[in-house]
C-alpha positions as semicolon CSV with decimal commas, in nm:
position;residue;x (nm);y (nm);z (nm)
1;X;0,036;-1,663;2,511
2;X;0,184;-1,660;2,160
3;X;0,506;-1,407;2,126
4;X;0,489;-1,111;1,843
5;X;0,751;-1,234;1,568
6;X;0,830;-0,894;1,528
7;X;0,766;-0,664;1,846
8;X;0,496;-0,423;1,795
9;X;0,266;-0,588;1,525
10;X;0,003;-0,691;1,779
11;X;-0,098;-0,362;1,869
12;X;-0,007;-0,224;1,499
13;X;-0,322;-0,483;1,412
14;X;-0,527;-0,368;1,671
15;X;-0,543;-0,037;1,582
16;X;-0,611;-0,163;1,220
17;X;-0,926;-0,360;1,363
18;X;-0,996;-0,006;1,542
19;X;-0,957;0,203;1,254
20;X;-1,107;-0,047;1,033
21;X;-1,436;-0,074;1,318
22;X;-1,415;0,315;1,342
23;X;-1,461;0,374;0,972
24;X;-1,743;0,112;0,886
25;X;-1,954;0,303;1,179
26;X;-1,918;0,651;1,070
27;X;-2,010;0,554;0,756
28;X;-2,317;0,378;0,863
29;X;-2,389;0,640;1,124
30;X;-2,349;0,969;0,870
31;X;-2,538;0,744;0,595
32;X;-2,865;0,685;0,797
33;X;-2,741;0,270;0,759
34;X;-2,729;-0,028;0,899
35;X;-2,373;-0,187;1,024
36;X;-2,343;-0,401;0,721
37;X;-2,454;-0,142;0,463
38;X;-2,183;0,113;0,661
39;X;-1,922;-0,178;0,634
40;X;-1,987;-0,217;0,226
41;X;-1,935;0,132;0,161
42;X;-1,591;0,120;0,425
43;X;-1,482;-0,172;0,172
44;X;-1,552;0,054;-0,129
45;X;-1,415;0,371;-0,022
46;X;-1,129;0,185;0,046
47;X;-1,079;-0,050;-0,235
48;X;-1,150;0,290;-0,473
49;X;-0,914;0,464;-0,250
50;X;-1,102;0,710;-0,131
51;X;-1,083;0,553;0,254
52;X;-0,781;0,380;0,458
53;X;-0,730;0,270;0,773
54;X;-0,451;0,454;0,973
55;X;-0,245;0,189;1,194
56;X;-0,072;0,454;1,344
57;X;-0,328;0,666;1,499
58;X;-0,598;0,369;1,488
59;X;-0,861;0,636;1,319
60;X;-0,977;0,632;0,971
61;X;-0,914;0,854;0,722
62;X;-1,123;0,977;0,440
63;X;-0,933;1,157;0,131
64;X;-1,229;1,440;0,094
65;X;-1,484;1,554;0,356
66;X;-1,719;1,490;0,015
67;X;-1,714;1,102;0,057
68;X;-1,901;1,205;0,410
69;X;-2,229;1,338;0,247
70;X;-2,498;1,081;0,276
71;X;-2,590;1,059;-0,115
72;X;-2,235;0,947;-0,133
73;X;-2,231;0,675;0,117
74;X;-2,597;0,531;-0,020
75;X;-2,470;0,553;-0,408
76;X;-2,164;0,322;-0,279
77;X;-2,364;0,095;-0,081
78;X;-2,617;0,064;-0,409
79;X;-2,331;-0,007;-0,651
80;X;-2,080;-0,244;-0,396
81;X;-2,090;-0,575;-0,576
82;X;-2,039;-0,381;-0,930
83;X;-1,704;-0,157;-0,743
84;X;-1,580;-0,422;-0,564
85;X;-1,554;-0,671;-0,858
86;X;-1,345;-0,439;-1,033
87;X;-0,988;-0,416;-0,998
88;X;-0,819;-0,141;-0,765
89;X;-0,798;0,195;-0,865
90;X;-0,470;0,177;-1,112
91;X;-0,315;0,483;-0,924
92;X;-0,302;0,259;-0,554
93;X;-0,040;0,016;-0,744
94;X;0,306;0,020;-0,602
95;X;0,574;0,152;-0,862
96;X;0,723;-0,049;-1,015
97;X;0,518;-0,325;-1,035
């Protein structure tokens, strides 16, 4: 078995994978979806910044109960490959960069 470089970072990752996991199902689940239609809209909620992944807790968190409502989730699923194209929202870039 392979030692952590830095002690703590394998279970830091696997509650990433669980918060990541977590988020793509509610989505799915709240949206009436299927697993890969709930994991587009996790990938746009986060790369929009609505959505992230909390490593700490392993659960996701969403920025406004709003995001939840199933018109919301569908709409993000329909427009995916035109969001995720785009650049990140300009208010997720570090300062001073």
């Amino acid at each position: 078995m392979q030692t952590e470089a830095i002690s703590g970072t394998r279970d830091m990752a696997q509650r990433w994978h669980n918060a990541d996991q977590a988020g793509a199902q509610t989505l799915a689940q709240l949206g009436g979806l299927s697993a890969s239609d709930g994991r587009k809209a996790w990938q746009v909620f986060v790369h929009i910044g609505l959505a992230r992944a909390d490593v700490v807790m392993g659960q996701p968190e969403f920025r406004h109960g709003a995001t939840l409502e199933p018109d919301v989730i569908r709409r993000a699923v329909d427009q995916a490959a035109e969001l995720l194209a785009t650049r990140a929202a300009p208010w997720r870039k570090r300062r001073g960069r």
